[in-house]
C-alpha positions as CSV (number, residue, x, y, z in Angstrom):
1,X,131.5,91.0,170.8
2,X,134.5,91.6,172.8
3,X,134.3,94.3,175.1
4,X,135.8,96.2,178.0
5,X,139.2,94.1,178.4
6,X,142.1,94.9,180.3
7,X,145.0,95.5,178.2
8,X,147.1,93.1,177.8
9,X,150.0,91.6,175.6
10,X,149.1,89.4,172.4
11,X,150.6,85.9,172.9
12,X,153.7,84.8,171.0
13,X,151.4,82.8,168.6
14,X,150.1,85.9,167.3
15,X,153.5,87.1,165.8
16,X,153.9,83.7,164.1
17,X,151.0,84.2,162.3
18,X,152.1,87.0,160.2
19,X,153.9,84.8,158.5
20,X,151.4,82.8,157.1
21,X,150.0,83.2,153.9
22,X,146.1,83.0,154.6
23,X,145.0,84.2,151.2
24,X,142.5,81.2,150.3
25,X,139.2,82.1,149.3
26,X,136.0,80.1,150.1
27,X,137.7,76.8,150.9
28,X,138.1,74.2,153.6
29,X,141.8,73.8,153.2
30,X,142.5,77.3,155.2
31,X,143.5,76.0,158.9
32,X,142.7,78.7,161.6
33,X,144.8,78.0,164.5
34,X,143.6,78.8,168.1
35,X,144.4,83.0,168.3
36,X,141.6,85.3,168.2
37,X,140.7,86.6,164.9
38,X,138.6,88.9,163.7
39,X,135.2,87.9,161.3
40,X,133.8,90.5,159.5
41,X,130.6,90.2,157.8
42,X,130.8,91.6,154.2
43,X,128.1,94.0,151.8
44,X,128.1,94.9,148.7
45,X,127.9,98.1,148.1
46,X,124.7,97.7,146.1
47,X,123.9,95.2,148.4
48,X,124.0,92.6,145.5
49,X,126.3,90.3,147.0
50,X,127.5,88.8,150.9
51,X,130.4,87.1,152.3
52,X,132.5,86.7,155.7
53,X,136.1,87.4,156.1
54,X,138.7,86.2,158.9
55,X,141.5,89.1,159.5
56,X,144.7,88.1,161.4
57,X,144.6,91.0,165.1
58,X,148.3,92.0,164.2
59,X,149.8,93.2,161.4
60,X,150.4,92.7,158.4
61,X,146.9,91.9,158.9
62,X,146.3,89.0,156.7
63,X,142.9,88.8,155.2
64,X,141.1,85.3,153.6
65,X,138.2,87.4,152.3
66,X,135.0,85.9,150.3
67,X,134.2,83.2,152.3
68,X,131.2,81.7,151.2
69,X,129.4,84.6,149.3
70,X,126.2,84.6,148.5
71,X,123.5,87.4,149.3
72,X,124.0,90.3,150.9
73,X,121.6,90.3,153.8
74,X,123.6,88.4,156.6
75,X,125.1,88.1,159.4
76,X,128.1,86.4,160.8
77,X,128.5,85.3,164.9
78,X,131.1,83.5,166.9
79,X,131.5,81.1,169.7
80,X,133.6,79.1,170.5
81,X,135.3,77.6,167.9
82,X,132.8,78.1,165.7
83,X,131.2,80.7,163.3
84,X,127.6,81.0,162.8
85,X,126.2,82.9,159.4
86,X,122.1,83.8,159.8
87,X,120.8,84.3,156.0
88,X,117.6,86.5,156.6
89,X,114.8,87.6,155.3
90,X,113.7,84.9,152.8
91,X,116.7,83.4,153.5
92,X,115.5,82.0,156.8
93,X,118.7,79.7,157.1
94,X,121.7,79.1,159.9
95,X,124.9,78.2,158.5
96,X,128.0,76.3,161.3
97,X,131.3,76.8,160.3
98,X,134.4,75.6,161.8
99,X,137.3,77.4,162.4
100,X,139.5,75.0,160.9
101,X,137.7,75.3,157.4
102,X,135.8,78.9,157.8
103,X,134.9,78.2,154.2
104,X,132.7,74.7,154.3
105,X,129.5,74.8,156.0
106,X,129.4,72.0,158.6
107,X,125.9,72.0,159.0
108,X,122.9,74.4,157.3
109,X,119.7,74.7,159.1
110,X,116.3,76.2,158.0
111,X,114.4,78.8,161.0
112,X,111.0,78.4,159.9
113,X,108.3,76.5,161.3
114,X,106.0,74.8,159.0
115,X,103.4,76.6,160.0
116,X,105.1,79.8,159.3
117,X,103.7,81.8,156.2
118,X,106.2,84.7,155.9
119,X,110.0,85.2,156.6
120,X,111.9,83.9,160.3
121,X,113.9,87.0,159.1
122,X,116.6,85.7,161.8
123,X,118.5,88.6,163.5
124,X,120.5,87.3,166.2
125,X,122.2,84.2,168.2
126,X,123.2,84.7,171.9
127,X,124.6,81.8,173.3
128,X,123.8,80.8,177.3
129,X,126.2,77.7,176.6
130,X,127.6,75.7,174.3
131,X,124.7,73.5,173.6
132,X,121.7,76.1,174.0
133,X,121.4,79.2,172.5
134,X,118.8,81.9,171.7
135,X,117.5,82.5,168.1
136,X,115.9,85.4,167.9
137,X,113.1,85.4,164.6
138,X,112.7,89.6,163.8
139,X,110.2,88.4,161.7
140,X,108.2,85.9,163.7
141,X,106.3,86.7,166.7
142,X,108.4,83.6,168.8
143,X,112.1,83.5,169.5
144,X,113.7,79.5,169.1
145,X,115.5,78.0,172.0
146,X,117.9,75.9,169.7
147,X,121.2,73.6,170.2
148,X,123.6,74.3,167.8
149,X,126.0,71.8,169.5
150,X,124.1,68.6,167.2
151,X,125.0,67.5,163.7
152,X,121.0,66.4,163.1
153,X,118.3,69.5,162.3
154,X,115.5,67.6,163.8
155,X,117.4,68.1,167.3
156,X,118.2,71.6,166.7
157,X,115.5,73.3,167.8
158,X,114.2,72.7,171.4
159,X,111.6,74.8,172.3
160,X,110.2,78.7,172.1
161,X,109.4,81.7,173.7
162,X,106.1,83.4,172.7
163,X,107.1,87.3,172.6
164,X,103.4,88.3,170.6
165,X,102.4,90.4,173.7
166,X,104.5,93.0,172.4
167,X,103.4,92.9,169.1
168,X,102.4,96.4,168.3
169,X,98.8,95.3,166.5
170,X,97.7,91.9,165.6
171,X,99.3,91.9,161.7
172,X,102.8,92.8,163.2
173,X,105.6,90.9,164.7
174,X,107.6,92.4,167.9
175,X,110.5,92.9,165.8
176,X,112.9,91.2,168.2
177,X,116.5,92.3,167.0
178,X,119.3,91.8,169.8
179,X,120.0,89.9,172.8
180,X,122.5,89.8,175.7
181,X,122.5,87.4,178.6
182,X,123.6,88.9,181.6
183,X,123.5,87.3,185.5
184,X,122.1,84.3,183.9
185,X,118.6,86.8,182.3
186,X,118.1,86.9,178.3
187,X,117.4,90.6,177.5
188,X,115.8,90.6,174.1
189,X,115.1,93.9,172.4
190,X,112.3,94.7,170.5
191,X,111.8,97.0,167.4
192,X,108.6,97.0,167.3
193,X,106.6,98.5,163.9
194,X,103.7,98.1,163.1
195,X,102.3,96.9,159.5
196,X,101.9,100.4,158.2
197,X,106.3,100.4,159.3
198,X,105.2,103.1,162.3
199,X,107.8,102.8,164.9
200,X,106.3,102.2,168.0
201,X,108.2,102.5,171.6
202,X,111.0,99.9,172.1
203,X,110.8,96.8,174.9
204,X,113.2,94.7,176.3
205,X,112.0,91.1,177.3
206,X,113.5,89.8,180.3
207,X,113.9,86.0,180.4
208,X,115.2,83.2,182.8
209,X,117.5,81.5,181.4
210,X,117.3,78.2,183.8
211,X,113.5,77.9,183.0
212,X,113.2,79.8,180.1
213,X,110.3,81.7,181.1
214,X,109.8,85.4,180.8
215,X,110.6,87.7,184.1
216,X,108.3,90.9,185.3
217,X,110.2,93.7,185.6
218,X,107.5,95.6,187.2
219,X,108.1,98.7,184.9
220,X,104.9,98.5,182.7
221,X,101.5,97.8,184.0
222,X,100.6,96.5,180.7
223,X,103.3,94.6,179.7
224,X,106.4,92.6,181.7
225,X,109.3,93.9,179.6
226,X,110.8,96.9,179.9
227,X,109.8,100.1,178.0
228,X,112.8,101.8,176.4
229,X,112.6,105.7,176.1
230,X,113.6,105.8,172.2
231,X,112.6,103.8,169.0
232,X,114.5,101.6,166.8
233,X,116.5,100.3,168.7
234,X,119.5,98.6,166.5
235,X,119.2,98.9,163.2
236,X,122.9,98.7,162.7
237,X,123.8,95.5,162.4
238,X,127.0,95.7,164.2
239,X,125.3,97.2,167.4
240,X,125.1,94.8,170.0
241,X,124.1,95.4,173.1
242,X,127.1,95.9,175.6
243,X,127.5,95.3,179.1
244,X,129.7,97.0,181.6
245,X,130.7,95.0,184.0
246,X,132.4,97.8,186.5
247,X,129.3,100.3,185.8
248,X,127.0,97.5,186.1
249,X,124.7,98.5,183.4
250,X,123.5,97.7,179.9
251,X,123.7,99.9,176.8
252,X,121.1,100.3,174.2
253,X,122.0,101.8,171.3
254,X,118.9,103.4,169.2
255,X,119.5,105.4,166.1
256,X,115.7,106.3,166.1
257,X,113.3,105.7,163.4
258,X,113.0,108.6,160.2
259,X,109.8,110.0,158.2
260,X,109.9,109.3,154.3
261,X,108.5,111.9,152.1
262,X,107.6,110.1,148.5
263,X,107.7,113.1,146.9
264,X,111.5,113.7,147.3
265,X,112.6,110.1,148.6
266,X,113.9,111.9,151.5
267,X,114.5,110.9,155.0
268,X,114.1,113.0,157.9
269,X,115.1,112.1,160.9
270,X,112.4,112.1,163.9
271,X,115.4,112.0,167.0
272,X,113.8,109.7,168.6
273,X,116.7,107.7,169.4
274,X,119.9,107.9,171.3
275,X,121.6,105.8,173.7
276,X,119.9,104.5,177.1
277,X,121.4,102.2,180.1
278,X,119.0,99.4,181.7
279,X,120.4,98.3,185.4
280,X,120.2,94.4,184.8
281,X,119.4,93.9,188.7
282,X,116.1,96.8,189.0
283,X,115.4,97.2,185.5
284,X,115.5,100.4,185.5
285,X,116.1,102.6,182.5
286,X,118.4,106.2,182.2
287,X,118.4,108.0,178.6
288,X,121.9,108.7,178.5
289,X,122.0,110.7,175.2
290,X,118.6,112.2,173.7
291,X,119.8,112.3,169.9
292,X,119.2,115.9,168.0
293,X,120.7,117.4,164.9
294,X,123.8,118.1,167.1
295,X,124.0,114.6,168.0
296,X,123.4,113.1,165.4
297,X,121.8,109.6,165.1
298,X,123.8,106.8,167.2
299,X,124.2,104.1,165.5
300,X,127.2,102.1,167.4
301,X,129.1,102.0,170.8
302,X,132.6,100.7,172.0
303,X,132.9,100.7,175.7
304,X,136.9,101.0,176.8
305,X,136.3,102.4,180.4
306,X,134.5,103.9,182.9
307,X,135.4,107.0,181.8
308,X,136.1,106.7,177.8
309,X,133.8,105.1,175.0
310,X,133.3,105.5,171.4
311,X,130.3,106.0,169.2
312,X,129.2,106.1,165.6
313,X,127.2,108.6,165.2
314,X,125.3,109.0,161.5
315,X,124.2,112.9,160.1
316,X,122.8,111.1,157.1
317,X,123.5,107.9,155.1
318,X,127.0,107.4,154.6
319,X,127.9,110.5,156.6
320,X,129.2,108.9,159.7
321,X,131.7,110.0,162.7
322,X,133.5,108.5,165.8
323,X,132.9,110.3,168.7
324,X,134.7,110.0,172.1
325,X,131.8,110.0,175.2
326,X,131.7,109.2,179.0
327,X,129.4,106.2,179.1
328,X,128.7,107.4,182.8
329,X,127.3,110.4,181.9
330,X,127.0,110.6,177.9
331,X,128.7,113.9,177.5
332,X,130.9,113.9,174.4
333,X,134.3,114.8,175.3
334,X,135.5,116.9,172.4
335,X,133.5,119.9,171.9
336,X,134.3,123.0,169.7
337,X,131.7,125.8,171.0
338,X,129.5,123.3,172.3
339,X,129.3,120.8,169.0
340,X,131.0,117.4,169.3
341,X,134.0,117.3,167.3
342,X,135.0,113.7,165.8
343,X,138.1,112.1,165.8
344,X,140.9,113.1,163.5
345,X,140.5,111.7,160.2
346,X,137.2,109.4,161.0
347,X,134.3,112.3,160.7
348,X,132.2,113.1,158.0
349,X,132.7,109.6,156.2
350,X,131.1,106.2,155.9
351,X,131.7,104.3,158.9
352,X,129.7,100.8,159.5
353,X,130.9,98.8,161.9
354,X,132.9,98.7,165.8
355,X,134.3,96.9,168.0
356,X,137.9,96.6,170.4
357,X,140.1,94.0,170.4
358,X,142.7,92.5,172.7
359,X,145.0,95.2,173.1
360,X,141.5,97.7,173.3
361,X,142.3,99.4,169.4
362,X,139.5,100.1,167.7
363,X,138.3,98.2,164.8
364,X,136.3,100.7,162.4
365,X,134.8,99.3,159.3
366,X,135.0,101.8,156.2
367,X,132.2,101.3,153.7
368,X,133.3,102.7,150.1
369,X,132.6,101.7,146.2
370,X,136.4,101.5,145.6
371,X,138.5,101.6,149.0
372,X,136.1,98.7,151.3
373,X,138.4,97.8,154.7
374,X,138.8,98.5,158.5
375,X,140.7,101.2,160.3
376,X,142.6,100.5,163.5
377,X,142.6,103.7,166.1
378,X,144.8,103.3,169.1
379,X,142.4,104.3,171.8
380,X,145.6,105.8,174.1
381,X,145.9,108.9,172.0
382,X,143.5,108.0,169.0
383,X,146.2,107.7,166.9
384,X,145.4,105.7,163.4
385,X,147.7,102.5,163.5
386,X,146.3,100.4,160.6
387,X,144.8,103.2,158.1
388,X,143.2,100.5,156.2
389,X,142.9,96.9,156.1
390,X,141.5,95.9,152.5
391,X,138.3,94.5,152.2
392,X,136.5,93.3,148.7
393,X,132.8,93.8,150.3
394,X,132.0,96.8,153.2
395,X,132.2,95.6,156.4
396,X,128.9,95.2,158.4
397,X,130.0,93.8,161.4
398,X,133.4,92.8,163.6
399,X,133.4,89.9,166.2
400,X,136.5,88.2,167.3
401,X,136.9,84.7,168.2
402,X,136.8,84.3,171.6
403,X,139.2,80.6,171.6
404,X,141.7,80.4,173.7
């Protein structure tokens, strides 16, 4: 994702763009030209169905929605000029698109091993360069070091890294789920449930990226990575893990793990979440915000500057708000006798995805049976500018194209 950027003016090309008519729907004639776009990964509602969309950054906002649909449990990543759809569990494929035809798969690989007897469940791919890139397996107990630069699948994978230690018992996977390469390290965090679905405490694996081998961060005497004070780490799929370059820290975002009762089908939330900072150079960790019923559960986070940032926070399912924190000291900034106090028009509601783009507006994805779409907020005076782009699917998560 794009975060933290200076704001500056969209380039003439943008405003040309308006006028095209981008409407085309699951084909290769669509030509993308070289300004950012946004990609949204699409749900169904019932989560019978899955697609990706492309959405021009200005208005009118033209949308070329439906874009290879298919099932509903995916997700959809950019670099370069590419797009990158992981089809998970028992899907267990990676799907390259080109921007030029966003529609046609160039290339469709499988993430299992032949050994493998159950799901790859594939979560995430963080790219270290063009032609090596992380694929992180939630539901294996090793991550694949793969080029997604070939055309061939018997050169895409290159080699692996062995993350069992942090398996919580010996029938259960890690749970790897997100990765960030900062100061040339992999982070990889880890879910980590057991086979009975008990959360366990998070980790983060540290890895060097130039040999590929895993660092220790001297925080654990039991294990190398580093142990997280919160459970569940991302479960949203749109939460990413973002780094601050001028506060020189990492977020993790947690919304915490629940207790079902199968009596009433009822989830209770445990608060065992919130939102935690790792310093990339010591390791160390700082819980940030230690989620409660006033809280809420975080479930996403927007960094805009070292003094403002945005985050989902969820009071149940579907019952979402946008929040306004410090991310230096994870006080919410708009409190009404000591409760947090969304912002206008964007509490109480289903909200499913973040992110900023360009000209730092956030980009909030609206999940609804009749009304799916994305709402723009200028972050300046969090004044709505796009109420609602349309959307035929909920959006699940919002990257932009980082061409230039």
């Amino acid at each position: 994702m794009i975060r933290n950027l200076i704001l500056i003016p969209l380039t003439a090309g943008l405003a040309a763009l308006a006028g095209c008519d981008n409407t085309t729907v699951g084909g290769g004639g669509l030509v993308i030209d070289e300004a950012p776009r946004a990609v949204v990964t699409t749900q169904a509602g019932d989560f019978t169905s899955g697609a990706h969309a492309l959405v021009e950054v200005e208005a009118p906002y033209d949308t070329t929605a439906n874009l290879d649909a298919g099932e509903s449990d995916i997700s959809v990543t950019t670099e370069g000029n590419a797009l990158y759809k992981l089809r998970r569990f028992n899907l267990d494929t990676i799907t390259k698109y080109s921007l030029d035809a966003p529609g046609t798969p160039v290339w469709q690989f499988s993430t299992l091993d032949p050994e493998d007897e159950t799901s790859a469940n594939p979560y995430d791919l963080v790219f270290a360069a063009p032609d090596k890139a992380y694929l992180l397996r939630y539901g294996q107990p090793d991550a694949w070091i793969v080029d997604p630069s070939v055309s061939a699948e018997a050169d895409f994978k290159l080699g692996e890294l062995d993350l069992s230690a942090y398996s919580p018992n010996s029938s259960a996977n890690p749970n790897m789920a997100r990765g960030i390469i900062v100061d040339d390290k992999l982070f990889v965090a880890m879910q980590r449930f057991d086979d009975a679905f008990n959360a366990h405490d998070a980790y983060v694996a540290v890895i060097d990226v130039a040999t590929d081998t895993e660092i220790d961060t001297d925080q654990d005497p039991a294990l190398a990575g580093i142990p997280l004070p919160v459970r569940n780490p991302f479960t949203s799929d749109d939460a990413d893990f973002v780094y601050d370059a001028g506060l020189g820290l990492i977020y993790v975002v947690a919304p915490g793990s629940s207790s079902f009762d199968p009596d009433t089908f009822e989830s209770t939330p445990n608060y065992d979440g919130g939102l935690v900072t790792i310093n990339p150079t010591t390791y160390e960790t700082t819980l940030l915000i230690d989620d409660s019923a006033v809280t809420g559960q975080i479930s996403d986070l927007v960094i805009i500057n070292e003094q403002l940032a945005y985050v989902i926070s969820s009071a149940g399912f579907g019952s979402n708000s946008l929040y306004r924190i410090n991310p230096t000291t994870g006080a919410f900034l708009d409190l009404d006798g000591g409760a947090p106090q969304p912002v206008a028009g964007l509490g109480g509601t289903n909200l499913t995805a973040l992110n900023v783009d360009l000209g730092q507006r956030l980009w909030v994805g609206r999940g609804s049976a009749s009304s799916p779409g994305i709402t723009i907020v200028d972050t300046l005076d969090d004044s709505i500018t796009q109420e609602l782009i349309p959307l035929t699917r909920n959006p699940a998560r919002i990257e932009f194209t980082d061409v230039e």
